[in-house]
DSSP file (Angstrom, degrees, kcal/mol; ACC not computed):
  #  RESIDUE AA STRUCTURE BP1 BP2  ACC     N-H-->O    O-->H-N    N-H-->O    O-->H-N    TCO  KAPPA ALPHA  PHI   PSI    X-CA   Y-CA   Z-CA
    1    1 A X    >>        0   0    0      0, 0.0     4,-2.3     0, 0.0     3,-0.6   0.000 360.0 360.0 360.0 -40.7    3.2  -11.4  -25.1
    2    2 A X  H 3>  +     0   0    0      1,-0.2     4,-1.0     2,-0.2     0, 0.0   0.767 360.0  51.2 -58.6 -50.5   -0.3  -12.0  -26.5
    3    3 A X  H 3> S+     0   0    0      1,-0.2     4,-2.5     2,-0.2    -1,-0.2   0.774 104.3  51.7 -63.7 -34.6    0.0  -15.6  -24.3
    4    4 A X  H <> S+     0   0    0     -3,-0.6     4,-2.3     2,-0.2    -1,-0.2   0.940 105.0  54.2 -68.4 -52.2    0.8  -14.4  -21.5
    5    5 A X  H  X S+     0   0    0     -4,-2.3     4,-1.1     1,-0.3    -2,-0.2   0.770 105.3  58.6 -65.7 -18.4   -2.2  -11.7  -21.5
    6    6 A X  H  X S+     0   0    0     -4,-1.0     4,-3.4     2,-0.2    -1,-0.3   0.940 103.0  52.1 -83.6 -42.9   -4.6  -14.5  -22.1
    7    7 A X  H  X S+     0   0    0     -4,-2.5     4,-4.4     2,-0.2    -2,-0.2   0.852 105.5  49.5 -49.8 -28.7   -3.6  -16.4  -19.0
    8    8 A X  H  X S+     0   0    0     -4,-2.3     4,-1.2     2,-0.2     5,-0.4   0.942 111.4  54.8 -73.0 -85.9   -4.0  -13.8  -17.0
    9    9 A X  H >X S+     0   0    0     -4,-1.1     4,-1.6     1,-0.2     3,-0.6   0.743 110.6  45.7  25.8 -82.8   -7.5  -13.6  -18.8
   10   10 A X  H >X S+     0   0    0     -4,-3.4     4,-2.6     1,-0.2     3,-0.6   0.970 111.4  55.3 -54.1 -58.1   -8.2  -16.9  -18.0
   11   11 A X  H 3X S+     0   0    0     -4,-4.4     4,-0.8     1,-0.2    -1,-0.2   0.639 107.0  43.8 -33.3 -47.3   -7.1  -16.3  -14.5
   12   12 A X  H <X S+     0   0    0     -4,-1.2     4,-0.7    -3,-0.6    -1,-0.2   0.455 116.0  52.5 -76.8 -17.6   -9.2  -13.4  -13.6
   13   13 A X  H <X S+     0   0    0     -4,-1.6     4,-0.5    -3,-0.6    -2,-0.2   0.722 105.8  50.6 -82.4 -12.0  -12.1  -15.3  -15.2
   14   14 A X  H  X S+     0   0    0     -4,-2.6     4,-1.6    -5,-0.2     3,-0.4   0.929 110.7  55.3 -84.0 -62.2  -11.4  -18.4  -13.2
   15   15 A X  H  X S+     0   0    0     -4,-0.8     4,-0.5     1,-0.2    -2,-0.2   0.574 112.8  38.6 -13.9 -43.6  -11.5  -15.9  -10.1
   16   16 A X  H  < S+     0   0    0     -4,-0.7    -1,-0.2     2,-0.2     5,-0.2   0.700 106.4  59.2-103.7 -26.5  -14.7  -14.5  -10.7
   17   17 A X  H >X S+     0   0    0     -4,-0.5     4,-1.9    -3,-0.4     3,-0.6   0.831 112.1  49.4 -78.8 -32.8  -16.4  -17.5  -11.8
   18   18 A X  H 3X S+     0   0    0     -4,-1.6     4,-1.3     1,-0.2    -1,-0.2   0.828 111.9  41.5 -76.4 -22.4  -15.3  -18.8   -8.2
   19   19 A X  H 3X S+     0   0    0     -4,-0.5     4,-0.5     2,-0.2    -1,-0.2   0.120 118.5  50.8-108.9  13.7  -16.5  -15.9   -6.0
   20   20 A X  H <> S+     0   0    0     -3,-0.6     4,-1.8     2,-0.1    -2,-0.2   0.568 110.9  44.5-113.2 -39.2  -19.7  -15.9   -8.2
   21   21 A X  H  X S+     0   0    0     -4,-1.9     4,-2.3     2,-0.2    -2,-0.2   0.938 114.9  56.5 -69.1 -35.9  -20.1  -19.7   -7.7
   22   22 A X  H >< S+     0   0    0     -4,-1.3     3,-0.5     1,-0.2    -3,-0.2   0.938 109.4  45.8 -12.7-107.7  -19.2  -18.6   -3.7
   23   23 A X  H 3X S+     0   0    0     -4,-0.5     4,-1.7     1,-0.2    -1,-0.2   0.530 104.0  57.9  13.6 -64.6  -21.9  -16.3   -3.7
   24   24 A X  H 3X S+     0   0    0     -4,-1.8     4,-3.6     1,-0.2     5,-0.3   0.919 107.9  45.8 -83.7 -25.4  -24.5  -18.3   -5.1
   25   25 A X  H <X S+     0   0    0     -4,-2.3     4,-1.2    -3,-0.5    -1,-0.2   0.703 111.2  51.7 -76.9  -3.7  -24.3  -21.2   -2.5
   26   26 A X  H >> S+     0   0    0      2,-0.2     4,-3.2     3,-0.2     3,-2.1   0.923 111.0  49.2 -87.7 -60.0  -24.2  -18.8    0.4
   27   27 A X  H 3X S+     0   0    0     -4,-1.7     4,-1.4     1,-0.3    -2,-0.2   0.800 120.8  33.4 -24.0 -68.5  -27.3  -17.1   -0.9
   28   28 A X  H 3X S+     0   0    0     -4,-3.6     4,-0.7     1,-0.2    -1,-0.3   0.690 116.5  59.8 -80.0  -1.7  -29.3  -20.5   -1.6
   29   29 A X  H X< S+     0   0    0     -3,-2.1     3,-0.7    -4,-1.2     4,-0.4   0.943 113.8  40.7 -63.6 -57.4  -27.4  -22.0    1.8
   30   30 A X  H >< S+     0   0    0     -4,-3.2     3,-0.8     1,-0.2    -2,-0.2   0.848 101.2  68.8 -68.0 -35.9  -29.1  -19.1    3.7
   31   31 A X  H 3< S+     0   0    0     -4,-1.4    -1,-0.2     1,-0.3    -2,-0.1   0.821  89.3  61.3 -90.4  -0.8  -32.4  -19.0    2.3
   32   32 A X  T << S+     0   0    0     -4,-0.7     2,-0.3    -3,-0.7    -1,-0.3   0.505  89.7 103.6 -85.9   4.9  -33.5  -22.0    3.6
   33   33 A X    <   -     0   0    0     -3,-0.8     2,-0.5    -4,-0.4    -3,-0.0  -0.521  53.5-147.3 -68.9 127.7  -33.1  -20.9    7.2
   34   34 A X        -     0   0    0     -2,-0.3    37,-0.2    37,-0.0     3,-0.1  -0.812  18.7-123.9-132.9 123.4  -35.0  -19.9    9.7
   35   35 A X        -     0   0    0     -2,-0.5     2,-0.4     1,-0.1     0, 0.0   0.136  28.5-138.1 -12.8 125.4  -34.3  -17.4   12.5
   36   36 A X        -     0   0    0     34,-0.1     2,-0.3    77,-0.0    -1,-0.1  -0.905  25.5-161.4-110.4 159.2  -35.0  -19.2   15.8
   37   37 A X    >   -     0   0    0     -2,-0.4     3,-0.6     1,-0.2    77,-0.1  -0.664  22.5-109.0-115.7 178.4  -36.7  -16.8   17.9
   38   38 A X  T 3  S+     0   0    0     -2,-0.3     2,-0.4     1,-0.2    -1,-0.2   0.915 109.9  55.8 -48.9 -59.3  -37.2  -16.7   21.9
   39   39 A X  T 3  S+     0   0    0     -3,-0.1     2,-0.6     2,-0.0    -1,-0.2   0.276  73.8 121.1 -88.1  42.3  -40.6  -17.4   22.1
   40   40 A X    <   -     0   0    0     -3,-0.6     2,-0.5    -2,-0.4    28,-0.1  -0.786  51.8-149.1 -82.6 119.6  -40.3  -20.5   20.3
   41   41 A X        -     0   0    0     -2,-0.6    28,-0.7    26,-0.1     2,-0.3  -0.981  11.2-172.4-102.9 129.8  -41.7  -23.8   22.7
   42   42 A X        +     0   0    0     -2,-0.5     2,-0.3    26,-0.2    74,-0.1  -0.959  18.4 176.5-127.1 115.6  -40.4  -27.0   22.4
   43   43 A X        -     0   0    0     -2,-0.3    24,-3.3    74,-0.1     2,-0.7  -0.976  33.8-134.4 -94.0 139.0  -42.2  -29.9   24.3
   44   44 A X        +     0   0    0     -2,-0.3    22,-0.2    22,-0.3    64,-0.1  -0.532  19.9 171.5 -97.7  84.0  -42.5  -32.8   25.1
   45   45 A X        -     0   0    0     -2,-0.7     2,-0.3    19,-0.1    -1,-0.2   0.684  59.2  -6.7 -54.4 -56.5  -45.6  -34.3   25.2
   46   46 A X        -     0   0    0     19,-0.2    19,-0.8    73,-0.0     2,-0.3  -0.871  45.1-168.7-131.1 166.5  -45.6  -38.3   25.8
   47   47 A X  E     +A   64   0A   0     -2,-0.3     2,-0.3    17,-0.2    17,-0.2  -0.917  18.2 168.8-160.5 106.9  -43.0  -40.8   26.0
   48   48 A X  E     -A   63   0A   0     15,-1.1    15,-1.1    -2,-0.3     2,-0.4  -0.776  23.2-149.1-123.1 176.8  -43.9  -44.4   25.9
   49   49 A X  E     -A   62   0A   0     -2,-0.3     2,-0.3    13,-0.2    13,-0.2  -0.957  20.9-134.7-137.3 134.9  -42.3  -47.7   25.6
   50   50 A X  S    S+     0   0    0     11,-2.3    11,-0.5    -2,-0.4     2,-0.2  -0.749  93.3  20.3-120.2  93.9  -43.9  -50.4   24.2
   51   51 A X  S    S-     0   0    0     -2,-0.3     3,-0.2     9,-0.2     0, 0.0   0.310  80.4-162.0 -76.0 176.1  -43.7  -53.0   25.6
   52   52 A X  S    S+     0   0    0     -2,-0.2    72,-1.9     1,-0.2     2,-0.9   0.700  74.3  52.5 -91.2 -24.0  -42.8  -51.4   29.0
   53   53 A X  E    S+d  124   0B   0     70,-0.2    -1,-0.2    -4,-0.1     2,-0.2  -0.683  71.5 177.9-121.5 103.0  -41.5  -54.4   30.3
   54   54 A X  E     -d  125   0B   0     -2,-0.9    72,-1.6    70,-0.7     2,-0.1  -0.597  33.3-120.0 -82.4 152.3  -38.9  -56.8   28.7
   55   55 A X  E >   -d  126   0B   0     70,-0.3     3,-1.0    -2,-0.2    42,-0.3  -0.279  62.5 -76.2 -70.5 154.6  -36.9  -59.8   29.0
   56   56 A X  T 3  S+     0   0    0     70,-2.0    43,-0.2     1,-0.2    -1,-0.1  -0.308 117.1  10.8 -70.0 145.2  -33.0  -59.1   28.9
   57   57 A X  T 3  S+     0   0    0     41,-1.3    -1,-0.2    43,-0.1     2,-0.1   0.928 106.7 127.2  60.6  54.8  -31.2  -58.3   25.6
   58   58 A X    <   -     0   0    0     -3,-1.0    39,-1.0    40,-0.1     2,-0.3  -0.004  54.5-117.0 -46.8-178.4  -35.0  -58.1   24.4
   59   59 A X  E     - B   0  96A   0     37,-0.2     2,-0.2    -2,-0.1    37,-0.2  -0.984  24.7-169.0-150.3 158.0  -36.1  -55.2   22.6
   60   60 A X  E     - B   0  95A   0     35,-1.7    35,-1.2    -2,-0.3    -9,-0.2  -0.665  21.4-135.9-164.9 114.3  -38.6  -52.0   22.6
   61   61 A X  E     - B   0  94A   0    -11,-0.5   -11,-2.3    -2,-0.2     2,-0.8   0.078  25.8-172.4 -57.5 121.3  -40.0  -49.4   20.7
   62   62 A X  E     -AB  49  93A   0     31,-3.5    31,-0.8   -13,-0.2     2,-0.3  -0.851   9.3-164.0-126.1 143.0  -40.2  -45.9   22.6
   63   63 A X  E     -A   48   0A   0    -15,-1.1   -15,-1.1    -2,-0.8     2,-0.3  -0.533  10.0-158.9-113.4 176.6  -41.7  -43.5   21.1
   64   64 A X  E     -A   47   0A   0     -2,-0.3     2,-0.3   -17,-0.2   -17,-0.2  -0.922   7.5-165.0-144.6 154.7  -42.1  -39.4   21.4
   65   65 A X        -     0   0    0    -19,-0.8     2,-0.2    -2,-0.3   -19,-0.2  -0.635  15.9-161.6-114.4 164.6  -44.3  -36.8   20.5
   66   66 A X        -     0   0    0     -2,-0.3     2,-0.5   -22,-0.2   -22,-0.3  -0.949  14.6-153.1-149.1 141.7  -43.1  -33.0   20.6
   67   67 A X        +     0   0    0    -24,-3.3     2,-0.1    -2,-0.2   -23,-0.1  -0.432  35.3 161.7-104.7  49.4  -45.0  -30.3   20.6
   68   68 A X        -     0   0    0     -2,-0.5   -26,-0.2     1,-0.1     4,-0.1  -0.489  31.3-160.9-120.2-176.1  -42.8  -27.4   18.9
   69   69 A X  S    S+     0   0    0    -28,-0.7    -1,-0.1    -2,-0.1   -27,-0.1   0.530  70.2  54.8-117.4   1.4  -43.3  -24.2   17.4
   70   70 A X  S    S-     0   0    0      1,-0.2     2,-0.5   -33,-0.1     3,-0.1   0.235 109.3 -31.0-104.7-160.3  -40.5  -23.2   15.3
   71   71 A X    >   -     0   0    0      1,-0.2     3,-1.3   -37,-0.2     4,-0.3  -0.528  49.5-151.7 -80.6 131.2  -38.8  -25.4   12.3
   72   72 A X  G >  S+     0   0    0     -2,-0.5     3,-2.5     1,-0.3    -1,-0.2   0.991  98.3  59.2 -66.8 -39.1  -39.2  -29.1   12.9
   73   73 A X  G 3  S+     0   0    0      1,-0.3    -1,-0.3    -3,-0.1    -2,-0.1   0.712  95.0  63.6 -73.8 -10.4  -36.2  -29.9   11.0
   74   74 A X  G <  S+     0   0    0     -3,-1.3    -1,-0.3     2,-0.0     2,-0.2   0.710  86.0 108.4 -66.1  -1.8  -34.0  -27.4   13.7
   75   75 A X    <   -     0   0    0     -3,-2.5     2,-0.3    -4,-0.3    37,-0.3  -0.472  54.2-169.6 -82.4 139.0  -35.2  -30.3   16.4
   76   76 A X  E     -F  111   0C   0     35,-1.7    35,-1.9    -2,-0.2     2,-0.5  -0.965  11.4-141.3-110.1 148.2  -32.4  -32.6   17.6
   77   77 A X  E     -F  110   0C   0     12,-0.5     2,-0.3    -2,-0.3    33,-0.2  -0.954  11.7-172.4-140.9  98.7  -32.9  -35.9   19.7
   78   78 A X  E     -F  109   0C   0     31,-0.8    31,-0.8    -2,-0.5     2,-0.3  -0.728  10.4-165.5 -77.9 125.7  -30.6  -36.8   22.3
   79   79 A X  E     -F  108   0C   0     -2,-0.3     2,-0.2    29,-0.2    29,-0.1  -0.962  13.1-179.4-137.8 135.2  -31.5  -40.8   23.8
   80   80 A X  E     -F  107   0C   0     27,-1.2    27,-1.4    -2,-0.3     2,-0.2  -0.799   7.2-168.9-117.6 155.9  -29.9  -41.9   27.2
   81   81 A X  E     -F  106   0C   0     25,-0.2    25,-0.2    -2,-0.2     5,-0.1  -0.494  27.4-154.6-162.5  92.7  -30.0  -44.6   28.9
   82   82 A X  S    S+     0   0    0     23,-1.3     2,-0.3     1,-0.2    24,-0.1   0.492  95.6  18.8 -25.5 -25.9  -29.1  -46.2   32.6
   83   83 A X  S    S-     0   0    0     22,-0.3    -1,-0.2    -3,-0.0     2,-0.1  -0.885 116.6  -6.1 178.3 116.6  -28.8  -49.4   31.2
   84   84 A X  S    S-     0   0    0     -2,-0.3     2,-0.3    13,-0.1    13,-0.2  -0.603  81.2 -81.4  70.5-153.9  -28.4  -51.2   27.5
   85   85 A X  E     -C   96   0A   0     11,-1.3    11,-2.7    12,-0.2     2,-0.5  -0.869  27.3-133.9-149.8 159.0  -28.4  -49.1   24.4
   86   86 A X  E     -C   95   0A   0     -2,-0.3     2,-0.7     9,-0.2     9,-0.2  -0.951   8.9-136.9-136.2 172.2  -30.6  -47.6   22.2
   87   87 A X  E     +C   94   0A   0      7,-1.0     7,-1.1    -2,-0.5     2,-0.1  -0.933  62.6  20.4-121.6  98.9  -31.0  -47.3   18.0
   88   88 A X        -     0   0    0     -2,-0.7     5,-0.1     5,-0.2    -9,-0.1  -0.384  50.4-132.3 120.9 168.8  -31.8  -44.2   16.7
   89   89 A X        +     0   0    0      3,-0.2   -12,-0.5    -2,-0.1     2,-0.2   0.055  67.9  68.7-164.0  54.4  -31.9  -41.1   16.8
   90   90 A X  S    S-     0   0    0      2,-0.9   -14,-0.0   -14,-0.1   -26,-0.0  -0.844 101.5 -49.7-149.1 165.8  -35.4  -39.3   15.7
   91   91 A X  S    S+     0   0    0     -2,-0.2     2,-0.2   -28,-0.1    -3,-0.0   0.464 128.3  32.1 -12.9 -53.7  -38.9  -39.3   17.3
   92   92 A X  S    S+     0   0    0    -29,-0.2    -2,-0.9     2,-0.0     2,-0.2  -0.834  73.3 160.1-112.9 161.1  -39.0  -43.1   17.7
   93   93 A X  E     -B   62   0A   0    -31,-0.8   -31,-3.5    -2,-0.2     2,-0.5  -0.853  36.9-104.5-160.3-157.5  -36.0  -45.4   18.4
   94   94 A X  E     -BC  61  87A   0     -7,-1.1    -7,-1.0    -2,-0.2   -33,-0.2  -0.933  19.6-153.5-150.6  91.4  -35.4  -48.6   19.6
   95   95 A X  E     -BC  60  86A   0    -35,-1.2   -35,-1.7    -2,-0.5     2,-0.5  -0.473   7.4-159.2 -93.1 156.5  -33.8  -49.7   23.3
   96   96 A X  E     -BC  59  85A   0    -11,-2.7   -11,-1.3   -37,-0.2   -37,-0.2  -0.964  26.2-115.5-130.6 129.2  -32.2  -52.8   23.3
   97   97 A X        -     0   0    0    -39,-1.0   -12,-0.2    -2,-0.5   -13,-0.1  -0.312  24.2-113.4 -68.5 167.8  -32.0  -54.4   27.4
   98   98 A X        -     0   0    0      2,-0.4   -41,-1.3   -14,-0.2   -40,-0.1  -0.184  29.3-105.7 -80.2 176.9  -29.0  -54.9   29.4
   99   99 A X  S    S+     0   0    0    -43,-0.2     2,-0.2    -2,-0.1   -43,-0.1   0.653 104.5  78.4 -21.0 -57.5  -27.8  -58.5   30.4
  100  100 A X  S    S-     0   0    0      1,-0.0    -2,-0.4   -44,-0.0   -43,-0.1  -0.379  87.5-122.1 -92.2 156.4  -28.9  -57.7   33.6
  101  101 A X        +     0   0    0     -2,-0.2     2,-0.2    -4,-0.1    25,-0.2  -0.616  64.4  96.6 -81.7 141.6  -33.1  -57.6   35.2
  102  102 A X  E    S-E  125   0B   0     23,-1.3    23,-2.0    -4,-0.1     2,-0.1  -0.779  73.8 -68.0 166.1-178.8  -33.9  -53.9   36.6
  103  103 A X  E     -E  124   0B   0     -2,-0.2     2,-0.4    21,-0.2    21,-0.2  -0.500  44.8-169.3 -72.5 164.9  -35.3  -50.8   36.2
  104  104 A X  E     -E  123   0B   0     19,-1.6    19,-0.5    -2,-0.1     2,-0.3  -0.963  16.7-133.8-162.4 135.5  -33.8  -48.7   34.0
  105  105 A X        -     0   0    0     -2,-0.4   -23,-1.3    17,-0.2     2,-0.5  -0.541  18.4-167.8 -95.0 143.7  -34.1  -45.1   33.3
  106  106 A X  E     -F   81   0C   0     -2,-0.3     2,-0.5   -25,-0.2    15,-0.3  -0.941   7.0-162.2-130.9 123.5  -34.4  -43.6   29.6
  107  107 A X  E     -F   80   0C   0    -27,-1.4   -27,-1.2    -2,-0.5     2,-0.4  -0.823  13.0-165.5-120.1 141.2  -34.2  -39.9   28.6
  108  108 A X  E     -FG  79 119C   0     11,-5.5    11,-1.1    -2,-0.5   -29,-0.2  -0.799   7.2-175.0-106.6 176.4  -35.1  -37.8   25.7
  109  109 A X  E     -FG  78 118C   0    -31,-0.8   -31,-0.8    -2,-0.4     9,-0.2  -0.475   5.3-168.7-136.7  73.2  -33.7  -34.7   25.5
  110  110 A X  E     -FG  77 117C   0      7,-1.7     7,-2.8   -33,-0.2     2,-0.2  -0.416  10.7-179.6-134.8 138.1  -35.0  -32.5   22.5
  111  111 A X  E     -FG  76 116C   0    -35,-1.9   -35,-1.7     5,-0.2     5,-0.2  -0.920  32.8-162.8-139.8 176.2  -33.2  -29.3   21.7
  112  112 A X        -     0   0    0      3,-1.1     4,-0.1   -37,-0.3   -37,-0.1   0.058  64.8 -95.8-138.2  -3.9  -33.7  -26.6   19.1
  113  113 A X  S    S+     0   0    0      2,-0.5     3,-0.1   -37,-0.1   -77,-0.0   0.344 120.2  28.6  88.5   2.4  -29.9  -25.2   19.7
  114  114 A X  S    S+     0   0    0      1,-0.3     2,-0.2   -77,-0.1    -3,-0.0   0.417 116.6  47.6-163.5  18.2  -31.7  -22.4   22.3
  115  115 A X  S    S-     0   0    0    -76,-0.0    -3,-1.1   -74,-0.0    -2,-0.5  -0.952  70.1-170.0-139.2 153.5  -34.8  -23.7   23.9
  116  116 A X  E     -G  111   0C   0     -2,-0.2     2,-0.4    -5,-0.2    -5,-0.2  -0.994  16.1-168.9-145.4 150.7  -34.8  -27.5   25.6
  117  117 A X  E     -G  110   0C   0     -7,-2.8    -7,-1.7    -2,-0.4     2,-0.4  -0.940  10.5-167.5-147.5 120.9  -37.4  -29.9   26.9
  118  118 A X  E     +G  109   0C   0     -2,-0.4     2,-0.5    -9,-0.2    -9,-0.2  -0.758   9.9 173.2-104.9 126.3  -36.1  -33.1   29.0
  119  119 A X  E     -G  108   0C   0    -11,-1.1   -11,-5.5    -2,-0.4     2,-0.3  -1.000  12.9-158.3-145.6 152.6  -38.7  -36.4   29.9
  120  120 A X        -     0   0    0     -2,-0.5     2,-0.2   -13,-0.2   -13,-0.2  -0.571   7.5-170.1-124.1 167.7  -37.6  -39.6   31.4
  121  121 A X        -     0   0    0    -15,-0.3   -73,-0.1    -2,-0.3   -14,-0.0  -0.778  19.7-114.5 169.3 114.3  -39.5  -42.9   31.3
  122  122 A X        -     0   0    0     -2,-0.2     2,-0.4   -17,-0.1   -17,-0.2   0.016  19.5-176.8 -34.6 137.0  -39.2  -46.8   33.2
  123  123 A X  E     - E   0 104B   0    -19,-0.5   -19,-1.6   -70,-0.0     2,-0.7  -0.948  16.0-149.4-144.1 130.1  -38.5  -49.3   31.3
  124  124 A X  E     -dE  53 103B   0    -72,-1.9   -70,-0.7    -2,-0.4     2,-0.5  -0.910   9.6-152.0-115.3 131.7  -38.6  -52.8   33.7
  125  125 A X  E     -dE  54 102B   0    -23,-2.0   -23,-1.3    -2,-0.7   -70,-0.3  -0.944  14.4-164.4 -95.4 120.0  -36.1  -55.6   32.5
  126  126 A X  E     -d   55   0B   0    -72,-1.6   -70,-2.0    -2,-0.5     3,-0.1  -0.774  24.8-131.7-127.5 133.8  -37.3  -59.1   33.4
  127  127 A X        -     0   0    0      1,-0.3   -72,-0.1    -2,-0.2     2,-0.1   0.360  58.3-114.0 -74.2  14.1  -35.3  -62.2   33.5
  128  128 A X        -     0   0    0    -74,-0.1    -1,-0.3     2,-0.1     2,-0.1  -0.231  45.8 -33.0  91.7 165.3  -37.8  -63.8   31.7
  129  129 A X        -     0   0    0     -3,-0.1     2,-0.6    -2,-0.1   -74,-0.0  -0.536  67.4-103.9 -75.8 149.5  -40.4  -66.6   32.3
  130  130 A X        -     0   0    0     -2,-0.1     2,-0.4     1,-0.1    -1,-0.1  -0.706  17.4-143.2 -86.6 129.7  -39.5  -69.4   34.4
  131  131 A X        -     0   0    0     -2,-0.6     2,-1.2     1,-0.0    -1,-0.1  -0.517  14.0-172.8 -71.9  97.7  -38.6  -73.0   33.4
  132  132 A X        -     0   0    0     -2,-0.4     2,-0.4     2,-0.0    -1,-0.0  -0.705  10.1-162.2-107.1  99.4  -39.9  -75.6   35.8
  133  133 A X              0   0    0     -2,-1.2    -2,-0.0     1,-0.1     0, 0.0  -0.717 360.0 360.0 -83.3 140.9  -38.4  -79.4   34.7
  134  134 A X              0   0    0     -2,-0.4    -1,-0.1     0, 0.0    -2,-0.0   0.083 360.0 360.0 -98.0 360.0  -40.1  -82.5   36.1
């Protein structure tokens, strides 16, 4: 009998030690959080590429500023692209041209999960310099 009543023992201490361990992770999960509030603004100030114009399947750094007013770390960074790909996905990243010469349109999209701020930028794809044989 004696055995029995210590598993049950064990059991309910095993129980508590879990809804205690529970507990403590919600607590410190939560206290790094921060309310986002209404009057929070998120911008977006500049958008470059440098260079702005490439040769195809080339590459080029574009960069962002944001202007916001709330927790930077809530910020998420959305990259689009008409044409080719891009690498990354934080402040700066990295467009890689298409195959093909044109313009090609690039978007950031910056959101905070209830305010958003959208900017576009050219990027001109060039077939390159020309090869003149004699």
């Amino acid at each position: 009998m004696r055995n029995k009543s210590n598993r049950q023992l064990n059991c309910n201490t095993y129980h508590c030690l879990k809804v205690l361990l529970l507990t403590i992770v919600l607590i410190y999960g939560c206290e790094d959080t921060q309310e986002l509030k209404p009057e929070d603004i998120i911008e977006i100030g500049s958008l470059t590429v440098e260079p702005d114009s490439i040769e195809i399947e080339n590459t080029a750094t574009i960069i962002s500023t944001v202007v916001y007013s709330g927790n930077v770390r809530m910020i998420g960074y959305n990259w689009t692209t008409t044409g080719g790909r891009i690498i990354g996905d934080s402040a700066s990243v990295t467009f890689v041209a298409p195959k093909n010469p044109g313009n090609y349109t690039i978007t950031l999209k910056v959101t905070d999960g209830m305010i958003t701020a959208t900017k576009t930028v050219l990027v001109n794809v060039t077939l390159g310099p020309t090869v003149v044989l004699e």
